[in-house]
C-alpha positions as CSV (number, residue, x, y, z in Angstrom):
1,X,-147.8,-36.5,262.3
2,X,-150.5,-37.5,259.9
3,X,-149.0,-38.1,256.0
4,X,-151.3,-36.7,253.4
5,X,-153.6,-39.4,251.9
6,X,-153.1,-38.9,247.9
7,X,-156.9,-40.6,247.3
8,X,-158.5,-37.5,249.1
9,X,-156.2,-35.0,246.9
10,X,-154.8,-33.8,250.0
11,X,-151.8,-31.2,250.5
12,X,-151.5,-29.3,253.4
13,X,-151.0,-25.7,253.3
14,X,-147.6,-24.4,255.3
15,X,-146.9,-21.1,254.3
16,X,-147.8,-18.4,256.9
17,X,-148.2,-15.6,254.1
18,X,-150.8,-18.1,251.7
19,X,-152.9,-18.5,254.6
20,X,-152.7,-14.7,255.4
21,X,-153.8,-14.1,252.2
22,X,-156.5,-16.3,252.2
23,X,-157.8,-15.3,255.6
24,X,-157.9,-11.3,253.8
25,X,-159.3,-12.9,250.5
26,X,-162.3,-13.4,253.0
27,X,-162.9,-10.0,254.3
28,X,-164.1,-11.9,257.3
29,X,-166.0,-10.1,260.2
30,X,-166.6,-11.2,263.7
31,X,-170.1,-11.6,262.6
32,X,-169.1,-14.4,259.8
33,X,-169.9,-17.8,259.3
34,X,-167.5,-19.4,257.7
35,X,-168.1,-22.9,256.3
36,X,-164.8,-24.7,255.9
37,X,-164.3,-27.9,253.9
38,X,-161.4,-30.1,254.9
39,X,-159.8,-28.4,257.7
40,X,-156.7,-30.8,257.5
41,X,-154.5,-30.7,260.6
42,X,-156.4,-26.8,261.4
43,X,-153.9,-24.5,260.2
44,X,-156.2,-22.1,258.2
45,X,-158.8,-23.4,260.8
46,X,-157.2,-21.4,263.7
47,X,-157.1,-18.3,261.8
48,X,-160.6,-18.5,260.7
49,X,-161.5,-18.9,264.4
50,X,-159.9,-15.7,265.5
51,X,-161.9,-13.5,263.1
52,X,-164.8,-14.9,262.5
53,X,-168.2,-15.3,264.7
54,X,-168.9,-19.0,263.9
55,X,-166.7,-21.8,262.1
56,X,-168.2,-24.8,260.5
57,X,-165.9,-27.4,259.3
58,X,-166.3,-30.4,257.4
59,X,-163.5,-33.0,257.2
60,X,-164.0,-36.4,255.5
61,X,-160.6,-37.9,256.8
62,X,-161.3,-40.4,259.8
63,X,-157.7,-39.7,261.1
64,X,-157.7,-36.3,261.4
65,X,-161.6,-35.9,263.2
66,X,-159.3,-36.6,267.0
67,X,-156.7,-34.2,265.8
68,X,-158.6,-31.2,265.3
69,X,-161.0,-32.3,268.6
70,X,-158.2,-32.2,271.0
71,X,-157.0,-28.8,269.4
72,X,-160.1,-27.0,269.4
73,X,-161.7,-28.7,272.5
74,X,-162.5,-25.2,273.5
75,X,-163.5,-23.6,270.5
76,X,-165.7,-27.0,269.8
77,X,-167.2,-26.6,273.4
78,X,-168.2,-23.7,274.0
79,X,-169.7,-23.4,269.7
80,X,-167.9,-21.3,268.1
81,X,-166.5,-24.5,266.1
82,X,-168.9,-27.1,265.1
83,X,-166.6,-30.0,263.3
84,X,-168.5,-32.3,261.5
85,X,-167.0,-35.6,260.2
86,X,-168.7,-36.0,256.6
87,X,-167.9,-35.9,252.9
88,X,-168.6,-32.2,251.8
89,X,-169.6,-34.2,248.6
90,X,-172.5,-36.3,250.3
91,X,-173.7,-33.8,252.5
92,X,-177.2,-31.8,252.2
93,X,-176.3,-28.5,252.6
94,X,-179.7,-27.8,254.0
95,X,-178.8,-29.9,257.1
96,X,-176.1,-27.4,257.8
97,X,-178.6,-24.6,259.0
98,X,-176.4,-22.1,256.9
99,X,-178.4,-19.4,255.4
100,X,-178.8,-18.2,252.1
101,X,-176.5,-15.3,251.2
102,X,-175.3,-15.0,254.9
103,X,-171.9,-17.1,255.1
104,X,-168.7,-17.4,253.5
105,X,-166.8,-21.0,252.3
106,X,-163.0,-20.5,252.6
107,X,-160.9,-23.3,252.2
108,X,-158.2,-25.2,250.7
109,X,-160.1,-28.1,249.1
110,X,-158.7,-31.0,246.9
111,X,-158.3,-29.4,243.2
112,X,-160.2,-32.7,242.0
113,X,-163.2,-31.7,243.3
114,X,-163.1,-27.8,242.8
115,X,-165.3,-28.0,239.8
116,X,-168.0,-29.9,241.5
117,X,-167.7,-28.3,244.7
118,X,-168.6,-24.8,242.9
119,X,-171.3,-26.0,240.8
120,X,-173.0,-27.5,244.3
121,X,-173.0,-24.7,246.3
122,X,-173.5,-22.2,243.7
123,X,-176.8,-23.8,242.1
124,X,-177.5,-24.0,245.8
125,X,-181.2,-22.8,247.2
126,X,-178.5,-22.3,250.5
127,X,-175.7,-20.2,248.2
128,X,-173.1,-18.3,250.1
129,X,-172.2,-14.9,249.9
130,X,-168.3,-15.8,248.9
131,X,-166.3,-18.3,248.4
132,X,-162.3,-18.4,248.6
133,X,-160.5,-21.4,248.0
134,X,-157.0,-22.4,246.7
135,X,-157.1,-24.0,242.9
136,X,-154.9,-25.1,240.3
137,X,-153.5,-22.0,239.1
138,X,-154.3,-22.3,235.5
139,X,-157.7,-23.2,236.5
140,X,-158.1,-19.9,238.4
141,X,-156.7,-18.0,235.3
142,X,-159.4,-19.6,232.5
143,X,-161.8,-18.3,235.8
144,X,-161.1,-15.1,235.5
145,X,-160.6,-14.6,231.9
146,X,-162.7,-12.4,230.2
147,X,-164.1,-15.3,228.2
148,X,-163.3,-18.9,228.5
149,X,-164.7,-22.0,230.0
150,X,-168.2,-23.5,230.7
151,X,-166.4,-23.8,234.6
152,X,-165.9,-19.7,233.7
153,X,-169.1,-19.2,232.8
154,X,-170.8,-21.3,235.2
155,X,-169.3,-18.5,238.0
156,X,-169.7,-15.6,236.5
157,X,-173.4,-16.4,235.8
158,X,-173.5,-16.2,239.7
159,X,-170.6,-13.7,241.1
160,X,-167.2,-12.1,240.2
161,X,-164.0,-14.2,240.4
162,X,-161.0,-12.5,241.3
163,X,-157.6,-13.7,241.5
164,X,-155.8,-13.1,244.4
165,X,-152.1,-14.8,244.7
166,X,-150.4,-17.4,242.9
167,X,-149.3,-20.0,246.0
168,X,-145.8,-22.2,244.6
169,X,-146.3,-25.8,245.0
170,X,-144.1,-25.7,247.9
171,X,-145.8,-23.8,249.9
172,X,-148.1,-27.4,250.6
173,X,-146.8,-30.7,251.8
174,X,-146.4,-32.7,250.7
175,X,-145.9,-29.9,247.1
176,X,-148.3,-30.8,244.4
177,X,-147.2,-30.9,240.3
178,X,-148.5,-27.7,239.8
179,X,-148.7,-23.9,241.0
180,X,-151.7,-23.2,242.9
181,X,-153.9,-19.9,243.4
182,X,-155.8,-18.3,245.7
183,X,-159.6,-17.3,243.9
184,X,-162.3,-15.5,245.4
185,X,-165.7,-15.3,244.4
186,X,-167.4,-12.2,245.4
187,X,-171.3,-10.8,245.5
188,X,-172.6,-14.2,244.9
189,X,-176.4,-14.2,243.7
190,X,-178.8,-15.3,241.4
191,X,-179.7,-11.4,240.2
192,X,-178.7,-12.1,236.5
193,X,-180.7,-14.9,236.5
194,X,-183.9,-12.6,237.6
195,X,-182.8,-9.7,235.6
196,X,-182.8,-11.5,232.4
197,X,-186.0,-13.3,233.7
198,X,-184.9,-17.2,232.3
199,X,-184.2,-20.0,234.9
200,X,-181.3,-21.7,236.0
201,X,-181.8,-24.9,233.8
202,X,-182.4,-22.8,230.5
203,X,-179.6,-21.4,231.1
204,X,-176.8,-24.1,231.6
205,X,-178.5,-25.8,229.1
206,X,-178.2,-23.5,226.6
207,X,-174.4,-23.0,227.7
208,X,-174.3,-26.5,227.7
209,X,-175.2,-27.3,224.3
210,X,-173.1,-24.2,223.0
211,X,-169.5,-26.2,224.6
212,X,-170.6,-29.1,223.5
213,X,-168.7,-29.9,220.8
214,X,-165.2,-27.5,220.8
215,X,-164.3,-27.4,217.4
216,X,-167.6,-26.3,216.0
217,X,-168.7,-22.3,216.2
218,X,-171.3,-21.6,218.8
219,X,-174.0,-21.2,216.3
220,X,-173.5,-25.4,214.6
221,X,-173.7,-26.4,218.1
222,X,-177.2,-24.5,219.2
223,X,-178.8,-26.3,216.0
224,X,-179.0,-28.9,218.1
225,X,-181.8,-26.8,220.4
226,X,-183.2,-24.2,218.2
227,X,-184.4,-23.5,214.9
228,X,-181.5,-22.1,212.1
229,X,-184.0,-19.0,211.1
230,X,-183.9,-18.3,215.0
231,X,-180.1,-18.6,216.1
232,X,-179.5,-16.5,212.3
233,X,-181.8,-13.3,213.6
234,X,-180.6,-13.4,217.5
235,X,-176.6,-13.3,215.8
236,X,-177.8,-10.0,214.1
237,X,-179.9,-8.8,216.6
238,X,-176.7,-9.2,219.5
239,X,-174.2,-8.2,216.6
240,X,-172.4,-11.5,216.9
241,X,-169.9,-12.6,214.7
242,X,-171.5,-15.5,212.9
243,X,-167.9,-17.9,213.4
244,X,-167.7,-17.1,217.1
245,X,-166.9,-20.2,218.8
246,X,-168.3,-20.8,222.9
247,X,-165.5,-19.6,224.4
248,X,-165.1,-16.9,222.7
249,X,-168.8,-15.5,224.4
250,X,-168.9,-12.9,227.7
251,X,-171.0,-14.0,230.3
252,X,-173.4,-11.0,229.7
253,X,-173.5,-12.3,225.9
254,X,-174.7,-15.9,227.3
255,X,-177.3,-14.4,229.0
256,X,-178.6,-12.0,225.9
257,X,-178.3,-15.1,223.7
258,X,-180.4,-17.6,226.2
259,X,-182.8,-14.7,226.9
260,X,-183.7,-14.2,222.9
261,X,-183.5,-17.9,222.0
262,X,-185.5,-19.3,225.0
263,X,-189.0,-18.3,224.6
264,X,-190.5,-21.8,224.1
265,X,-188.1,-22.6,221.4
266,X,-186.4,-25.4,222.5
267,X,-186.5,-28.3,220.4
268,X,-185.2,-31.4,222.7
């Protein structure tokens, strides 16, 4: 039996019904590849396996790289499994030969790590086509709010969250402090980013600068970017409310306001 390591953030996932749930969060085909980070001891692993085309796992944990050899020696021989011993964190995702738009990332990651994991992959030239992973529950509801975070907003500029279950602490061993959920994120793509015709980096930095300091309203904090005059004619222009604060922005308000303020105007 291998204990949980606490430094890796790991809890194992034991309920037969989360993992069912997960495995339909992922709409998975037998012509999927599924990229899975930290397989653990293979319980989700196995069910991936039996509907999709390919599996690609990545575990970091030394002990667990014999484990899940000897119980998918013959998924791992004849390919249908490639296991690969690596940090998720550290590896190029171009050396995975996954291409862009045409796999899925299910997993139960470490929630430390969700935050960072999504912005990777997303901002990605190699970006999947969903992602489903288990997360803090609370962290999944400021997701899927209609407003909310820069993690929020950082998603919804490149697909739809949806919450699927809420999975009780002790459905994991060992049970972590907190409820966790299961989040999907569907019809991943950089459309909106073409549609409103401004980059990536324009935009995060503009969403950036607007979190940047919470207990200011959104329009204090883009001073720090733009000229007053400007930010006072896009607010009237969009029908903003002048004392709206970051979080308090949809996604397809972010992308209006980067759109009219870009255009050469930045100021650092």
């Amino acid at each position: 039996m291998i204990f949980a390591k606490k430094s890796l953030g790991q809890n194992f996932l034991k309920d037969k019904s989360a993992l069912d749930a997960i495995i339909e969060a992922g709409k998975i085909s037998n012509e999927d590849i599924i990229l899975e980070i930290g397989p653990g001891e293979g319980a989700l692993t196995s069910l991936l396996l039996a509907k999709a085309g390919k599996v690609i796992a990545v575990e970091k944990d030394d002990r667990l790289i014999p484990i899940l050899k000897e119980k998918f020696s013959k998924e791992i021989g004849s390919g249908k499994l490639e296991l690969i011993h690596e940090d998720i964190l550290n590896t190029q995702i171009k050396n995975l030969n996954l291409e862009k738009g045409e796999y899925k990332i299910i997993a139960n990651i470490p929630y430390y790590i969700t935050g960072e994991l999504t912005r990777i992959f997303l901002e990605s030239d190699f970006y999947p086509n969903t992602i489903v992973f288990l997360v803090q529950k609370e962290v999944a509801e400021r997701i899927i709010d209609e407003k909310g975070s820069i993690l929020s907003v950082s998603i919804k500029a490149y697909g739809t969250p949806e919450y699927i279950k809420t999975v009780k602490a002790g459905s994991f061993v060992p049970a972590p402090n907190v409820d966790s959920a299961i989040l999907a994120i569907y019809d991943i793509s950089k459309k909106q980013f073409e549609t409103a015709q401004i980059t990536e980096k324009d935009f995060f930095t503009v969403v950036k600068t607007g979190f940047a300091h919470k207990r200011k309203i959104l329009s204090s904090n883009l001073k720090e970017l733009f000229d007053p005059d400007k930010i006072e004619t896009t607010w009237t222009e969009l029908n903003i409310d002048k004392n709206e604060r970051a979080e308090q922005i949809t996604i397809e308000k972010w992308f209006e306001i980067t759109k009219k303020l870009i255009c050469g105007n930045i100021t650092v």
